[in-house]
N, C-alpha and C positions, 0 to 999 in steps of 0.2 A: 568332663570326660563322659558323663553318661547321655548328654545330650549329641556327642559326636558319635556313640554309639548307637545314636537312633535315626542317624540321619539317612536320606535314601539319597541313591546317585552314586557318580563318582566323586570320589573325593582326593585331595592333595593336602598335606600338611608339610608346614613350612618351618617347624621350630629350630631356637638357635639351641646350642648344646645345656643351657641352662634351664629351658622351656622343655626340652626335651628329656632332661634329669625329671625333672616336678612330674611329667606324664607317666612316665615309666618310675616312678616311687625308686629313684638310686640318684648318687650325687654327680655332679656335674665333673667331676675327676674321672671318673666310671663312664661317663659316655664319652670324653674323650681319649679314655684309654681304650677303645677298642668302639670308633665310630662307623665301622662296619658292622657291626652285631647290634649300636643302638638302634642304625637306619631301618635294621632287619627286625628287629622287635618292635619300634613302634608302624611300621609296615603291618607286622601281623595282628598286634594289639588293638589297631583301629580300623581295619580292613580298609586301609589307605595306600596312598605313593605318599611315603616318608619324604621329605627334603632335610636333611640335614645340614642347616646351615655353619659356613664354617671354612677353614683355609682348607681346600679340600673339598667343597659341596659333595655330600655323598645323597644318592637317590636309591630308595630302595621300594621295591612294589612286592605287596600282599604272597604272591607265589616266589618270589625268591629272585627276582629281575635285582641285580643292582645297576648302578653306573657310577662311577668318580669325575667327577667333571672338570676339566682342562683351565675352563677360562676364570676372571677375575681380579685382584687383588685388594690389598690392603682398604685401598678408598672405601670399598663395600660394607665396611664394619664401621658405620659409622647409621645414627638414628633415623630411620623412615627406610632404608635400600628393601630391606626385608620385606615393607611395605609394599614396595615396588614391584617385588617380587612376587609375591601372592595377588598382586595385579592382574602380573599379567599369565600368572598360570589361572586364574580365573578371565578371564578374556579367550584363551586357547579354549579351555572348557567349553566356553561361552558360543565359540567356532565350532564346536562340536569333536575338537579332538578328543581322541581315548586320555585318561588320565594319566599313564607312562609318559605318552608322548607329547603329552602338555607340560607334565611336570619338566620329563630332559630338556627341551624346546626351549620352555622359559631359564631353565637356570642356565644355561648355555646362552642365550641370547642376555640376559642379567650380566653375566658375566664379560661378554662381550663389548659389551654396549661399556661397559666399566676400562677396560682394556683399549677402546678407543679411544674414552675420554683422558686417558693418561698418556696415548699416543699424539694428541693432539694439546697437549699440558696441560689440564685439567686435573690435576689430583696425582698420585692418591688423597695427598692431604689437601684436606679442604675439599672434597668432592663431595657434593649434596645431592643427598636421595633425589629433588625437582628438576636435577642434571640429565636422569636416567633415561626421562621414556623418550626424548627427542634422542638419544644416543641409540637407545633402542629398535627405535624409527628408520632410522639410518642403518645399525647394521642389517636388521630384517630387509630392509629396500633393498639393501647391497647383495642379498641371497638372491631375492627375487631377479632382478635384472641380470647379475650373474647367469644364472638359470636360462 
């Protein structure tokens, strides 16, 4: 904690509601009973864009922005997605987007990209994290071209 406290830039954090308990010093019942007030507290506590990961991804930034995100399912909770995720809100960063709009971006497109693979039979079950960034790939392409 004290070293994310010293960090300069923008930043995005990604915790699941477990990760997310241990930051904010309260138990993991407690940030899912009301995962709109954890997104907004560890928002403020680390002058970050919160991601709360979770059925439900809630996004929450530093001044009081939230957003509840649409896409995803079940396949996502499974080891490395999270991974995945913090990818590619570090890549958008990386593009030079604001951190809001890197954060909503990627989880919206995580989710996505999740959502297709289950559209095309792919999962939920059995759907692995190394699945994601070519699904990724594709639904981003499909914005683009759209466009």
């Amino acid at each position: 904690q004290a070293r994310l406290a010293r960090r300069q830039g923008e930043t995005i954090v990604t915790p699941h509601p477990l990760e997310a308990a241990r930051l904010l010093g309260i138990g993991a019942a407690e940030v899912q009973a009301d995962r709109m007030k954890a997104a907004r507290d560890l928002a403020r506590r680390f002058n970050a864009v919160a991601v709360l990961k979770g059925s439900g991804t809630v996004i929450a930034a530093q001044e009081g922005c939230m957003a509840l995100n649409p896409t995803g399912n079940p396949g996502l909770a499974t080891g490395g997605t999270g991974d995945v995720l913090a990818g590619v809100c570090g890549a958008l960063l990386a593009q030079g987007w604001p951190a809001w709009e890197a954060a909503v971006g990627a989880v919206w497109l995580h989710g996505a990209a999740a959502d297709r693979l289950v559209e095309e039979g792919v999962g939920p079950i059995g759907m692995t994290a190394g699945e994601l960034p070519a699904a990724i790939r594709k639904v981003l392409n499909g914005l683009v071209s759209a466009r």
